[in-house]
C-alpha positions in Angstrom: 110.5 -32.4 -84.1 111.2 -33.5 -80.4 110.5 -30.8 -77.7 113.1 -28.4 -76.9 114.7 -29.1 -73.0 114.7 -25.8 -71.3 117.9 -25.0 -69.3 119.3 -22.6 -66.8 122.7 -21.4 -67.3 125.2 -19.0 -64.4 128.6 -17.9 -64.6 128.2 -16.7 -61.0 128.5 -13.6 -61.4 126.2 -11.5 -59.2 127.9 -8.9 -57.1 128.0 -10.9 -53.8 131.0 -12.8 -52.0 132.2 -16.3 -52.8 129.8 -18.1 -50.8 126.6 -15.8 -51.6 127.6 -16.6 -55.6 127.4 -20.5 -54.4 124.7 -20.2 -52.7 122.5 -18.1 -54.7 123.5 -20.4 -57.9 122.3 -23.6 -56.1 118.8 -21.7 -55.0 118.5 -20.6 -58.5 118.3 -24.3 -59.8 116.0 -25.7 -57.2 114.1 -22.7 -58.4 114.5 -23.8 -61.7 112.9 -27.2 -61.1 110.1 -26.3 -59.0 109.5 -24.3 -62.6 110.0 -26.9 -64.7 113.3 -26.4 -66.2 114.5 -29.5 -67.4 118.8 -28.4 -67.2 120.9 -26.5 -64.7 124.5 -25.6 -66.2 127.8 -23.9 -65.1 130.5 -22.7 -66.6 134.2 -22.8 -64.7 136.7 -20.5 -64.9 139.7 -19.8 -63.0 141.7 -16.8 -61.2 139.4 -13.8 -62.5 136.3 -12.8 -60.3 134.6 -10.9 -63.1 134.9 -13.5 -65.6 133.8 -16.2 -64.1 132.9 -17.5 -60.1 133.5 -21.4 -60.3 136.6 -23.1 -60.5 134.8 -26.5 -59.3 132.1 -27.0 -60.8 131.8 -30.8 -59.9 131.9 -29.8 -56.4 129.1 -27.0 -56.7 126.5 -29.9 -58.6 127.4 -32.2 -56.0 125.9 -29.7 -53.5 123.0 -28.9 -56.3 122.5 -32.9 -57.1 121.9 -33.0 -53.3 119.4 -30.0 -52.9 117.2 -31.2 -56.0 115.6 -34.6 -57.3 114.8 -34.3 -61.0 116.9 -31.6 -63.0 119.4 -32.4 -65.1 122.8 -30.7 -63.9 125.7 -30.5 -66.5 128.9 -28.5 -67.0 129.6 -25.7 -69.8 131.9 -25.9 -70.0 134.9 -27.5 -68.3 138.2 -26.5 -69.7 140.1 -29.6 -70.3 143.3 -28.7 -71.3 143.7 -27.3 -67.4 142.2 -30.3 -66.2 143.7 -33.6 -65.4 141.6 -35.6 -67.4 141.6 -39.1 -65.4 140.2 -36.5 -62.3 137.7 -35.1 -64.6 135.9 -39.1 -65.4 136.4 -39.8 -61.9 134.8 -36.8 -60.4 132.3 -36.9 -62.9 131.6 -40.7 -62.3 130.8 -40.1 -58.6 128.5 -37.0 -59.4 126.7 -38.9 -62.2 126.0 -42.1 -59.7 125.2 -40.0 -56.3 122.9 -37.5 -58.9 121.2 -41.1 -59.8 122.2 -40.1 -63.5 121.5 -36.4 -63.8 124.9 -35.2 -65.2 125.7 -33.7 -68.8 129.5 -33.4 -69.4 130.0 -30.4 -71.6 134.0 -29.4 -72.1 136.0 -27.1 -74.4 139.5 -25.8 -74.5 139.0 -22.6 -72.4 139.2 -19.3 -73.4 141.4 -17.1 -71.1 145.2 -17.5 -72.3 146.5 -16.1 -69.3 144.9 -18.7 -66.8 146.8 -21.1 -68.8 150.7 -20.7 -67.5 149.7 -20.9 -63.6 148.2 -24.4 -64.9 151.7 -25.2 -66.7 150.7 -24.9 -70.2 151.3 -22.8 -73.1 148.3 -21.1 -74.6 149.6 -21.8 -78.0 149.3 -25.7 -77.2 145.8 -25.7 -75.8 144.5 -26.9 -78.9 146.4 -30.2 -79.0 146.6 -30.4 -75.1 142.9 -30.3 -75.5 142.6 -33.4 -77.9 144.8 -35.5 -76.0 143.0 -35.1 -72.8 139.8 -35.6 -74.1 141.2 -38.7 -76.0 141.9 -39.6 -72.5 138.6 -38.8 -70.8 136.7 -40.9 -73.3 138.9 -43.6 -72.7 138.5 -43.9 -68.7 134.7 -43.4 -69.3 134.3 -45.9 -71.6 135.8 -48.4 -69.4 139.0 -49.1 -71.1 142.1 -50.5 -69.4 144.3 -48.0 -68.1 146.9 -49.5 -66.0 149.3 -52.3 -66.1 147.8 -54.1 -63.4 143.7 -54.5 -65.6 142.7 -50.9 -63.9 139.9 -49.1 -65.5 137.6 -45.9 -64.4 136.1 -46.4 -60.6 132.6 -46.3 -60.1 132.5 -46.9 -63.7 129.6 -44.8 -65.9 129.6 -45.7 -68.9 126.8 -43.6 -70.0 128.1 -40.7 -69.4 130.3 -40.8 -72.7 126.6 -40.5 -74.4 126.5 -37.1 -72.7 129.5 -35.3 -73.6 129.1 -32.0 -75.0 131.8 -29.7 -76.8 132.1 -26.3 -77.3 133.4 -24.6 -80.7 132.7 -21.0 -82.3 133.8 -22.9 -85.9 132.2 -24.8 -88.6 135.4 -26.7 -88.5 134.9 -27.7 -84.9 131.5 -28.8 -85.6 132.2 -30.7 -88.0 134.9 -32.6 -85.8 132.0 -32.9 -83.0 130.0 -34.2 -85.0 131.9 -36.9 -86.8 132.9 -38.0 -83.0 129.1 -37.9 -82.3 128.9 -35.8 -79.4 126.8 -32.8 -78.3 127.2 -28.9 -80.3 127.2 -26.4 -77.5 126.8 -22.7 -79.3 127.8 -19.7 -77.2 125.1 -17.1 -76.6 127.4 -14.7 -79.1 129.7 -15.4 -82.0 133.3 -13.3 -82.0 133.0 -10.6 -84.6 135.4 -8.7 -86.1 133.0 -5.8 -87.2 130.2 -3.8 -86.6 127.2 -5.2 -88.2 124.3 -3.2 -85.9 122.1 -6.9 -86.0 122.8 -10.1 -83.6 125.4 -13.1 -84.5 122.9 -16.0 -84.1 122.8 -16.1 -88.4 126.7 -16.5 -88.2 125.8 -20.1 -86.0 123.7 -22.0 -89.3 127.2 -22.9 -91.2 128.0 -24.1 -87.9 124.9 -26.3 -87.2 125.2 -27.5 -90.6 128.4 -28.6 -90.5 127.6 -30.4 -87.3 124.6 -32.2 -88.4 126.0 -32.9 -91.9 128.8 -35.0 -90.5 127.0 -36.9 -87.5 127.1 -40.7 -88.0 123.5 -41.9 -89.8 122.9 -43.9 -86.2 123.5 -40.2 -84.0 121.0 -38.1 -82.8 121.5 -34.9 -83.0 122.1 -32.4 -79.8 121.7 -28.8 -80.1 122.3 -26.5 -77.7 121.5 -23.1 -78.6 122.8 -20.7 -74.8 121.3 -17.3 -75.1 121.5 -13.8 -73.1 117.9 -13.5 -71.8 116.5 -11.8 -68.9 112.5 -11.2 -68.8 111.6 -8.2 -66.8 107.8 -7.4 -65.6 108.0 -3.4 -66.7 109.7 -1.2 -69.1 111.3 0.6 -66.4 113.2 -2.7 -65.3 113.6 -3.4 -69.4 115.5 -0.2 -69.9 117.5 -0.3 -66.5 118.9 -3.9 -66.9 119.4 -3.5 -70.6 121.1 0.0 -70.0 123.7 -2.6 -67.4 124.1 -5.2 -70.3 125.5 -3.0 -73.1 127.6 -1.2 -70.2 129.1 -4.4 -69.7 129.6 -5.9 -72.8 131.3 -2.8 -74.4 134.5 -2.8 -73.1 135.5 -6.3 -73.8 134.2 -4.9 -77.7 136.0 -2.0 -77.7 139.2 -3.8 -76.8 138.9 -5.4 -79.4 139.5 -2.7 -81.6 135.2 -3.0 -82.5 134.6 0.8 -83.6 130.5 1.1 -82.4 129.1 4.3 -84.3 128.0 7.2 -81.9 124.6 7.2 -83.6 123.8 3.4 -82.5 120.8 3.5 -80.0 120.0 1.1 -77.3 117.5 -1.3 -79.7 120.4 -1.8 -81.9 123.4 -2.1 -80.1 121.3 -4.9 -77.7 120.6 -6.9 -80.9 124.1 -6.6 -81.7 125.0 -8.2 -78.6 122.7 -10.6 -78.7 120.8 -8.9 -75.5 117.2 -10.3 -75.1 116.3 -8.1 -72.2 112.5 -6.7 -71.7 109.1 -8.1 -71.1 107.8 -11.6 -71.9 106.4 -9.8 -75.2 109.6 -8.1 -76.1 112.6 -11.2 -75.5 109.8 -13.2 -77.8 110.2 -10.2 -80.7 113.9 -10.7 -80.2 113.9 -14.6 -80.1 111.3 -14.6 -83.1 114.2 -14.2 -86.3 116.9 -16.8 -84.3 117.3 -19.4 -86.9 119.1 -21.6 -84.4 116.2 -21.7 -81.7 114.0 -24.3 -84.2 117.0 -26.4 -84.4 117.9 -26.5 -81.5 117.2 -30.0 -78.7 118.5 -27.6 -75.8 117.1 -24.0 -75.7 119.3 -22.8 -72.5 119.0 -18.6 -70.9 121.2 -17.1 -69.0 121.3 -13.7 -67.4 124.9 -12.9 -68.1 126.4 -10.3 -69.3 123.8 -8.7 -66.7 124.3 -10.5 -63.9 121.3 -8.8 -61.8 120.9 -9.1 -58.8 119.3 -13.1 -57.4 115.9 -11.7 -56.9 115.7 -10.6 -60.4 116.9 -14.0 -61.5 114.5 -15.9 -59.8 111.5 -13.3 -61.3 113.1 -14.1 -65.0 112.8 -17.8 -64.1 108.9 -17.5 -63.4 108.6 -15.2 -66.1 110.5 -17.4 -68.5 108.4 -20.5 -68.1 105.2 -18.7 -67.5 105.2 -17.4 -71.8 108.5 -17.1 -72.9 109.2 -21.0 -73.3 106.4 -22.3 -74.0 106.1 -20.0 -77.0 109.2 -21.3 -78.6 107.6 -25.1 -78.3 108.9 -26.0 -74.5 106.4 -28.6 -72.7 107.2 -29.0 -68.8 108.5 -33.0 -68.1 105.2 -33.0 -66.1 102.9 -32.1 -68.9 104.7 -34.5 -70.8 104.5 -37.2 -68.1 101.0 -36.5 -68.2 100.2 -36.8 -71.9 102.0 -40.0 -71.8 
C-alpha cells in the first residue's frame, strides 16, 4: 500500500484573540514542515468564536503558502452552499498558482443551521444549494465557458479539480463521492444517537466501502481519516488535557439528549469520544483497533476538542512525528526523496 501523508489539522481554537488564533495557526504549519508533515488543513466556520476561528480560509493559506515552501495546504472544509462558488475557483486558482501548486480543495455543506439565514439561505435547502454550487465550481475549474462573451475561470488551474475533497458522515454520500471520483474526507467522530462506551471509527468501514466500491476502475482512491490526537510527554499532562477534552465535548452530547452513565470513567468516555490524548505509547494503544487508519492515503491529527494551548501544540507535533507516525507506516517526503 502507498505511504500514508501525515497532516495537520486547526479549527483555531486556542483561547487567544483573532489575530493570536491567525498567527499561532500559521506558526503551527511551518512547524509542521520543518517536522515533516506533508498537509496543513483548516476548517471555516462563520459567526461563532467557539466553533470555529476562520471564516477565510483562502486568505489565512495565502499568508501560510507565503511563510512555507513544501507543505501541502488544503481546506476542510469550505462550506459551499454559503459560498459563491465562481469566488471559491477563483480564490482558489490564485492560491494554488502563487502556492506553486500546494492547494487541496476539500468542501462540504456546513454544519451550523443557524449561520445559514445571515448568508440568505434556508437550512432545509443546503443540500440542493450544495449540489448546484459545486456543479458550478467544477465547471469554472475545469475550464468551461461561462459567459456569453467565451469567458472561462482566470488564472485557470485545471488541476485543482483532481484535488477536491468532500465531506459526508453517510455511506450514501460516499458512495456519491465516489462515483464523481473525488476525495472521502471522514470527520474525527461519527454523530451517534446512543451510548455505546467504545469510539465511532467502526461506524466509518460501511462508509469507506461504499466509497471505494463505487470509484471509477481508472480513480485512485483518497482517504482521509481526521482524528482527535494530542501526544503529551507525562501522565500528569495526559490526565490534565484529557480531563479538558471530555469537559468540552459533553455538553454538545448531552444536548443532544446522549444520557452518559454516572459510572463511565475517564478511559472510557475518551474512547467514546474518540479522544487519543496521552503519551506517544498510549495515543498508539488507542490508534492500534482504528480500522480506518490502514485504509486510509491521509492520516490527519488535530488537537480539537482540546484546543491547548500553542506551546502544547507545537510539543504534540515533535512528539507525533518523533513515534506516533511513523508507527502507523508514515515516511517523511525526505526519507522518501532519499530512498528514491
Amino acid at each position: 500500500m502507498t505511504t500514508p501523508r501525515l497532516g495537520f489539522f486547526t479549527r483555531l481554537l486556542d483561547d487567544a484573540s483573532p489575530v493570536d488564533r491567525y498567527r499561532n495557526a500559521i506558526a503551527q504549519f511551518v512547524r509542521a514542515e520543518e517536522l515533516g508533515f506533508d498537509t496543513a488543513w483548516v476548517a471555516q466556520h462563520h459567526f461563532h468564536r467557539d466553533e470555529g476561528g476562520l471564516p477565510s480560509p483562502f486568505v489565512l493559506l495565502a499568508q501560510a503558502a507565503a511563510k512555507t515552501s513544501r507543505i501541502v495546504l488544503a481546506t476542510g472544509i469550505v462550506t459551499l452552499p454559503l459560498e459563491a462558488p465562481l469566488r471559491v475557483a477563483e480564490d482558489a486558482a490564485v492560491l494554488w498558482l502563487l502556492s506553486e501548486g500546494r492547494l487541496e480543495v476539500g468542501i462540504g455543506s456546513g454544519g451550523t443551521s443557524s449561520s445559514f439565514p445571515p448568508f440568505g439561505h434556508d437550512p432545509a435547502d443546503r443540500s440542493a444549494i450544495y449540489a448546484a454550487h459545486k456543479q458550478t465550481l467544477l465547471r469554472a475549474l475545469n475550464g468551461e465557458v461561462l459567459t456569453s462573451d467565451g469567458g472561462a475561470l482566470y488564472p485557470p488551474a485545471p488541476q485543482l479539480a483532481d484535488t477536491l475533497w468532500e465531506a459526508t458522515f453517510s455511506a450514501s454520500g460516499a458512495e456519491r463521492i465516489g462515483r464523481e471520483g473525488h476525495g472521502l474526507m471522514l470527520s474525527r467522530t461519527q454523530p451517534r444517537t446512543e451510548y455505546t462506551g467504545h469510539g465511532s471509527a467502526v461506524d466509518q468501514v460501511a462508509i469507506v466501502q461504499a466509497y471505494t466500491s463505487a470509484l471509477p476502475d481508472d480513480v485512485e482512491p483518497r482517504i482521509m481519516a481526521s482524528r482527535s490526537v494530542l501526544v503529551t510527554d507525562t501522565e500528569a499532562d495526559t490526565a490534565r488535557w484529557r480531563a479538558e477534552g471530555i469537559a468540552r465535548s459533553l455538553p454538545s452530547l448531552q444536548a443532544q439528549g446522549l444520557v452518559i452513565p454516572a459510572d463511565a470513567d475517564e478511559l472510557e468516555l475518551a474512547a467514546y469520544l474518540d479522544l487519543h490524548i496521552g503519551t506517544s505509547d498510549q495515543v498508539l494503544a488507542t490508534l492500534h483497533d482504528d480500522p480506518i487508519l490502514p485504509l486510509a492515503t491521509d492520516i490527519v491529527f488535530q488537537p480539537h476538542p482540546v484546543d491547548p494551548p500553542h506551546e502544547v501544540v507545537l510539543r504534540s507535533l515533535e512528539l507525533t512525528t518523533d513515534r506516533v507516525a511513523p508507527e502507523l507506516g508514515w515516511v517523511p517526503a525526505t526519507a522518501l526523496a532519499t530512498a528514491g
